[in-house]
C-alpha positions as CSV (number, residue, x, y, z in Angstrom):
1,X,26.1,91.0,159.6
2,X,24.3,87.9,160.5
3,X,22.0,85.6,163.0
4,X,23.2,83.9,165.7
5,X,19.8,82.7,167.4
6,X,18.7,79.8,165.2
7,X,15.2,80.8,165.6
8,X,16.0,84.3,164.1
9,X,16.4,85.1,160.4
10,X,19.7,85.7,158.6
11,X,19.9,89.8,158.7
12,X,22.7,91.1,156.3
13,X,22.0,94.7,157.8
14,X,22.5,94.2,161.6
15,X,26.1,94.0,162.6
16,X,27.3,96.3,160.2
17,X,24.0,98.7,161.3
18,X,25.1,98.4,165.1
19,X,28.0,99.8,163.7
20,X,27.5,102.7,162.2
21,X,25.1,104.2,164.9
22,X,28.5,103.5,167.5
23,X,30.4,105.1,165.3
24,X,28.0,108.1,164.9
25,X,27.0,108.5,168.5
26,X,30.7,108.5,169.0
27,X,31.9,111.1,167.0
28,X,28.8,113.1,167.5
29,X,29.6,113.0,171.2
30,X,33.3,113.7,170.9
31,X,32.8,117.2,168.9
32,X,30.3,118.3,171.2
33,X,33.2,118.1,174.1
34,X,35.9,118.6,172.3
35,X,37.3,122.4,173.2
36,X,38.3,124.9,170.8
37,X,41.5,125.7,172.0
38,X,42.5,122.2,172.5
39,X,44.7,121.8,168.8
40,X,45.1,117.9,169.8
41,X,41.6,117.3,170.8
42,X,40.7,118.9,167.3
43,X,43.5,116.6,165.4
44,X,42.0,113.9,167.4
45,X,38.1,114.5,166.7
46,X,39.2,114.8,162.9
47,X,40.8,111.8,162.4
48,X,38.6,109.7,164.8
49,X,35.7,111.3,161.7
50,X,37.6,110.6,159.1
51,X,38.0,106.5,160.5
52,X,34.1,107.0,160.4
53,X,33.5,108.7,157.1
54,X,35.5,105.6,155.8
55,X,33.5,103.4,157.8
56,X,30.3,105.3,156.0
57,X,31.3,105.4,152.5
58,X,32.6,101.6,152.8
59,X,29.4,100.2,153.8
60,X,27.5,102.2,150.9
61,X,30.1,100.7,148.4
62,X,29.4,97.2,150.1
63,X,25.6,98.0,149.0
64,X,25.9,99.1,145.7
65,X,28.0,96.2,145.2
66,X,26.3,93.0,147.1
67,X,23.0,94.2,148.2
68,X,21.3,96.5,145.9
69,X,21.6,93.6,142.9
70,X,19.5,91.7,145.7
71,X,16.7,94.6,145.8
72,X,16.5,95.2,142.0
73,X,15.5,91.7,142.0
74,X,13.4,90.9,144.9
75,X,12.2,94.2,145.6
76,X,12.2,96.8,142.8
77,X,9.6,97.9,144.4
78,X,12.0,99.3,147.6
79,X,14.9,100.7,145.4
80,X,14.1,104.1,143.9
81,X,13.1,105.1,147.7
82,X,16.6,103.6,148.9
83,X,18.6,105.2,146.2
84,X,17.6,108.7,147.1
85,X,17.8,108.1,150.9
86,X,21.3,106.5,150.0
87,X,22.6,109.4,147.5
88,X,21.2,112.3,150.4
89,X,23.2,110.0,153.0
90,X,26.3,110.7,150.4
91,X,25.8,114.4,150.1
92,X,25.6,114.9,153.8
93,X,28.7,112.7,154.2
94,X,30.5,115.2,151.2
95,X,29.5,118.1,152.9
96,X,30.7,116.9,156.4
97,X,34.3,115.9,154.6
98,X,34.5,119.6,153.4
99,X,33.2,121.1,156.7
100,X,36.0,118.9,158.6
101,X,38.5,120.5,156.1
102,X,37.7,123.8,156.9
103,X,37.7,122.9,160.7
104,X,41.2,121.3,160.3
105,X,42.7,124.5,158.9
106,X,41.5,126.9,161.2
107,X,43.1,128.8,163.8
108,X,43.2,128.5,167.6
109,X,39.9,130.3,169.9
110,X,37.6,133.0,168.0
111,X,38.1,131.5,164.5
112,X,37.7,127.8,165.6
113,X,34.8,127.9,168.0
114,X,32.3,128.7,165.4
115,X,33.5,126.4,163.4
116,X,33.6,123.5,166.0
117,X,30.1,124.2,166.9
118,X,28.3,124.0,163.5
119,X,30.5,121.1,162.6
120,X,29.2,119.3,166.3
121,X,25.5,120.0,165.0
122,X,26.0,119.2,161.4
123,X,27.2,115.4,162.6
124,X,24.3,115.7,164.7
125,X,21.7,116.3,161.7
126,X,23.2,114.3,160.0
127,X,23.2,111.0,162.7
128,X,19.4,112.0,163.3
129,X,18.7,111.3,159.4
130,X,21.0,108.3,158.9
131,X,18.6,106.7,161.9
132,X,15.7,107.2,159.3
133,X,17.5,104.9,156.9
134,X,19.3,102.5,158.6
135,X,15.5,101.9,160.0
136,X,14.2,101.7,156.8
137,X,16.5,99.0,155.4
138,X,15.9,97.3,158.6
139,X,11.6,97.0,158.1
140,X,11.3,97.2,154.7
141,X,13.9,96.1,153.0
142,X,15.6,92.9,154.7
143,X,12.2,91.4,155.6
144,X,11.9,91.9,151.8
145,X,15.0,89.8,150.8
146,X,14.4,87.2,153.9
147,X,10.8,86.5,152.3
148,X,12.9,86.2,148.9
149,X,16.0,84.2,150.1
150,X,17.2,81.7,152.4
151,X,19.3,82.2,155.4
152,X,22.1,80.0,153.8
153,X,21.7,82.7,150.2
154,X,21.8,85.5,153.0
155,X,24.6,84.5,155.1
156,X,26.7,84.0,151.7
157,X,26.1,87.8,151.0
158,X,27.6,88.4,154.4
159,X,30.8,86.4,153.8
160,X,31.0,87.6,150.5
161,X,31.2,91.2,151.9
162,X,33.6,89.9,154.5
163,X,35.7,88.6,152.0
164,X,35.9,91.4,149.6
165,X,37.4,93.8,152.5
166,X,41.1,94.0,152.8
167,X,42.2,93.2,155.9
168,X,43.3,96.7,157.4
169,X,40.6,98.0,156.0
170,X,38.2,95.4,158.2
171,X,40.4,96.3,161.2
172,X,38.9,99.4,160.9
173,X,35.3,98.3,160.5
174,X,36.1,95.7,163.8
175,X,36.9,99.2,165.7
176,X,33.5,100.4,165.2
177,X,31.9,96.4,164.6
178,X,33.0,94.7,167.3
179,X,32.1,97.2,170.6
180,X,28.8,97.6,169.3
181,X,28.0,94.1,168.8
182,X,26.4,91.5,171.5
183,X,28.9,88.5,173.1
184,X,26.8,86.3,170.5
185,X,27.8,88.2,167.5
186,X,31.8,88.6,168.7
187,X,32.1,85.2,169.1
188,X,30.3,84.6,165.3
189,X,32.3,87.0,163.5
190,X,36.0,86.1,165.3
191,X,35.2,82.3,165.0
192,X,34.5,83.0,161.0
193,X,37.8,84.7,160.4
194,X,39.8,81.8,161.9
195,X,39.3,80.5,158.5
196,X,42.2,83.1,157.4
197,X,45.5,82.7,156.9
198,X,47.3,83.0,160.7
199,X,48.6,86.3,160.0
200,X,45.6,87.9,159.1
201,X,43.2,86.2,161.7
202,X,46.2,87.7,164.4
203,X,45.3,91.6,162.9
204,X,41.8,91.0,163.1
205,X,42.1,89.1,166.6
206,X,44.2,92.1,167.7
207,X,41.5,94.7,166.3
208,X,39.3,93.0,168.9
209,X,41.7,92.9,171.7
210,X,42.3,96.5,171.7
211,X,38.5,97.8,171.4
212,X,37.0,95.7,173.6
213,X,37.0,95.9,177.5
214,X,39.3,93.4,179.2
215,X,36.6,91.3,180.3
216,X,34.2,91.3,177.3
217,X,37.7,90.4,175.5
218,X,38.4,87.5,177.5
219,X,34.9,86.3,177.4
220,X,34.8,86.3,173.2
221,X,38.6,84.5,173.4
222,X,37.9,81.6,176.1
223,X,34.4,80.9,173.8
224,X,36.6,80.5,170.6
225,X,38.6,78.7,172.2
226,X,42.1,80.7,172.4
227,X,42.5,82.2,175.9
């Protein structure tokens, strides 16, 4: 959710956007090769969408709440376009939720496959349009609030946001956050949270352990200066 490069301005959108395209490749990915007889593979794809349909519908609360405030005032011009790109986003996720709850009640085999495989193409539909937006917030509208704001204004809205997520709730966003992110951005994000209290900075610490590779881990942990 930020800039490391000094030369480079503050963008609110970018962590967060690296994020959600993980998250959706992921999923996307494991329906497709997750089999329709397999009743923990199905428990498994389920609850790995439902981590990211929480992911979804936080981030969307995050911009009704910090962000779109920001575009009614330094670019009204943007926001009717972004609130129905933002309220289709919601449907599809709605519709997804109730496809997923048809999928989770199913039966083993015949029943199941059909099910599997629209729900597999649905996610990828859905990913394929989510690409539009994210895209479009990334051109149009936070080149639009950089021209409006300083990067100091900008990377408040980004701690602000931080902030305003309870901690197991951000250890879910770090699963998605933190793989998806560059060494830069790891080390920006862990280095911020040290500011909180040393039971919650060990959750999200942990969050990070456990997603990242070994190595990538170590490498964020020696540059903050824990390893």
């Amino acid at each position: 959710m930020g800039a490391t490069d000094p030369a480079a301005a503050w963008d609110v959108y970018r962590e967060i956007h690296k994020a959600m395209r993980y998250a959706l490749f992921g999923v996307t990915s494991m329906a497709g090769r997750t089999d329709a007889a397999d009743d923990a593979g199905r428990g498994a794809l389920l609850e790995e969408w439902r981590d990211v349909a929480f992911v979804l519908e936080g981030h969307h609360h995050h911009e009704d709440q910090f962000c779109d405030p920001l575009i009614a005032r330094h670019a009204p011009g943007l926001r009717d376009e972004l609130e129905a790109e933002h309220r289709l986003a919601d449907a599809g996720i709605a519709r997804l939720r109730r496809a997923a709850a048809v999928l989770a009640a199913s039966g083993p085999g015949a029943e199941r496959w059909p099910l599997l495989r629209s729900f597999h193409l649905d996610l990828a539909d859905f990913t394929a349009a989510y690409l539009t937006h994210l895209r479009y917030e990334e051109d149009r509208v936070m080149p639009a609030l950089s021209a409006a704001m300083t990067d100091e204004e900008l990377a408040e809205v980004t701690t602000a946001i931080r902030m305003s997520v309870p901690p197991p709730d951000m250890c879910t966003f770090i699963r998605y956050m933190a793989p998806a992110m560059d060494h830069s951005e790891r080390v920006d994000m862990l280095t911020g949270m040290r500011a909180a209290p040393p039971e919650i900075f060990e959750m999200f610490r942990d969050a990070i352990e456990r997603c990242l590779e070994a190595g990538d881990y170590r490498a964020v942990a020696v540059a903050c200066g824990f390893a």
